[in-house]
N, C-alpha and C positions, 0 to 999 in steps of 0.2 A: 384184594387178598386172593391168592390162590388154595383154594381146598378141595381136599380127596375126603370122602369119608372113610373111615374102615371099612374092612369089607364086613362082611356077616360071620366068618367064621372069627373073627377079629373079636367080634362083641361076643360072641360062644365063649370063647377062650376068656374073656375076662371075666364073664360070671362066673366060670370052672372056678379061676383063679381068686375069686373073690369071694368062693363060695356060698352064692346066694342066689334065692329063686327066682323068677321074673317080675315077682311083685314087687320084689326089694329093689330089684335093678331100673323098672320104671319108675321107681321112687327117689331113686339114686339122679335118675337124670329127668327126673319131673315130668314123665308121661304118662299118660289117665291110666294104663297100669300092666300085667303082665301080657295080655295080649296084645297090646300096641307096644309094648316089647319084644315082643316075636315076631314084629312085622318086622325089625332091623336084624333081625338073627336069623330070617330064612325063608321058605317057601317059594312058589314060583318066581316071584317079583318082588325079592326084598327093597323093603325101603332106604333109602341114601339117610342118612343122620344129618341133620343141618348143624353149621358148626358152633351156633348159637345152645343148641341141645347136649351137644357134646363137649363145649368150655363148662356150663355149667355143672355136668358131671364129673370133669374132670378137675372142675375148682373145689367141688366135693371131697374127690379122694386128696388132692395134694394139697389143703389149704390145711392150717389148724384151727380150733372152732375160733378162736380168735380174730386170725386172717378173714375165715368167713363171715361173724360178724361185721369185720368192717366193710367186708364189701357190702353187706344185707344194711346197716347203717348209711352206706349211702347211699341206696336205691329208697331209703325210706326219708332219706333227706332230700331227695329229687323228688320223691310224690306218691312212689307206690308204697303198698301194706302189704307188706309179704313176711312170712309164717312159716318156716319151713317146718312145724312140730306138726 
């Protein structure tokens, strides 16, 4: 697989547009929370997004809860206990 990640004003622009703070948005894509979301949005040495972190953000916005359960149905049919509430 070849992958870019966004850059940083990339992930800016979609909190703007999604209107939410960094607590939501590491919550959004499963990171311990707004300041290790700011590590992808700036400062000297932003961090690269792995594309593992950013499918499942992005299965977030474009899935319906539906969709999403089945995938979370089958990662709990494979083994793991996972909770997104």
């Amino acid at each position: 697989m070849k992958y870019t990640s966004p850059k940083p004003e990339d992930f800016r622009q979609l909190k703007d547009d999604l209107e939410r703070t960094g607590e939501q948005m590491a919550d959004l894509f499963g990171v311990a929370g707004g300041q290790q979301w700011r590590k992808y949005t700036g400062g000297e040495t932003p961090r690269e997004m792995s594309p593992q972190i950013l499918f499942f953000g992005a299965a977030k916005l474009a899935l319906t809860p539906d969709e999403l359960e089945r995938v979370l149905s089958k990662m709990r049919e494979i083994g793991a206990n996972v909770d997104l509430d």
